[in-house]
C-alpha positions, -999 to +999 in steps of 0.1 A: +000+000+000+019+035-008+016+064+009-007+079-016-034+054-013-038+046+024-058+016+032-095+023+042-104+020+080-121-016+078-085-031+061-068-012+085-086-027+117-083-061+099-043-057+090-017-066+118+011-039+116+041-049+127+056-034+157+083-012+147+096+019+171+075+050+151+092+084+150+068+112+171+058+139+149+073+173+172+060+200+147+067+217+113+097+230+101+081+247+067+049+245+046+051+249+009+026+269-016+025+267-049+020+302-067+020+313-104+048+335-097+074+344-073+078+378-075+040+383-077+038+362-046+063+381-027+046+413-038+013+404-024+026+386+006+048+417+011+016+438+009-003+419+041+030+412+064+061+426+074+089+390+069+124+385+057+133+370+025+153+340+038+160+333+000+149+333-038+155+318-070+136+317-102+113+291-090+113+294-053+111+316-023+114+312+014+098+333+036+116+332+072+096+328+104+121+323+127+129+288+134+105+279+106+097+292+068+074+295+041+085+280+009+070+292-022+072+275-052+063+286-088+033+259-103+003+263-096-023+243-116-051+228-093-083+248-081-081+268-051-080+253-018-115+249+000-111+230+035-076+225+030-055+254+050-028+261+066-030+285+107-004+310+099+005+330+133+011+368+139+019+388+163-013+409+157-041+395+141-062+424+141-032+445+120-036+416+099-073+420+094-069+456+087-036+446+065-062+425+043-084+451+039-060+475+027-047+451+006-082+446-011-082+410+000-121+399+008-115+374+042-139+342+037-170+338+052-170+315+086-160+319+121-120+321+117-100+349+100-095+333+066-085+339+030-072+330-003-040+346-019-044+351-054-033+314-066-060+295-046-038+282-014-066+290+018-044+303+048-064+309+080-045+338+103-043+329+141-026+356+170-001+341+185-015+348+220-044+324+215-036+294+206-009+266+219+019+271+195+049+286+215+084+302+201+112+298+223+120+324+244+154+324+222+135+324+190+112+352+199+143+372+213+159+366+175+131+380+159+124+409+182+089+395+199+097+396+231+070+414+241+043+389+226+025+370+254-001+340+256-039+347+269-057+330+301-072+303+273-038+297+255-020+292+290-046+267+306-045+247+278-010+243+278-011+238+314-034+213+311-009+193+288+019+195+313+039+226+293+025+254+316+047+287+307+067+297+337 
């Protein structure tokens, strides 16, 4: 069975897999998006958020986030993105709101703060002080966040999983 076909959930509760020590999955180190173009990408990226260009080529950029990136990659061809998304975390999601709107980007209707960049790929923006996801302390100090903080939700839940922020 390859990884692009996965078995269906009845073979899977009928197969025996064999015992083998797994890997734990500890987070991402980048997410790729295919665009039409770079520079067009970079433009309209560089028109909703402040980043550093970690690096560029003809048919690649990489967008730095610190300990993490964006890579964008030139070709495009499937529709846009509908359930499929990617949480992409700010320091201020309401700059970013107001960023879109400036930018002439229409957010998507629903409950979360989410939109489509001009090749189809659905990103959904998240503030960093509401949700789980936490930088190092060393990470935030490279990038100049120090001053970004997690809110009463954000903290119980961590605390609740044993990685309470001191």
């Amino acid at each position: 069975m390859s990884r692009h076909n996965p078995p269906d959930l009845q073979t899977q509760r009928r197969v025996r897999w064999p015992e083998i020590k797994k890997p734990r999955v500890v987070g991402f180190n980048h997410v790729a998006l295919e665009v039409g173009n770079i520079d067009e990408a970079l433009a309209f990226y560089g028109r909703l958020f402040k980043f550093e260009l970690r690096g560029k080529s003809d048919s690649m950029a990489f967008i730095d986030l610190g300990d993490q990136f964006i890579a964008l990659q030139k070709g495009r061809t499937q529709p846009a993105d509908d359930g499929r998304h990617f949480g992409l975390v700010v320091d201020d999601k309401e700059a970013a709101r107001q960023a879109l709107k400036a930018a002439g980007v229409t957010p998507l209707d629903g409950p979360f703060l989410d939109f489509r960049d001009p090749w189809g790929n659905r990103i959904e923006i998240v503030g960093y002080d509401n949700v789980q996801f936490t930088k190092a302390p060393n990470v935030l100090r490279g990038m100049g966040l120090t001053h970004l903080a997690k809110n009463e939700k954000a903290k119980k839940e961590l605390a609740e999983k044993g990685m309470g922020l001191e």
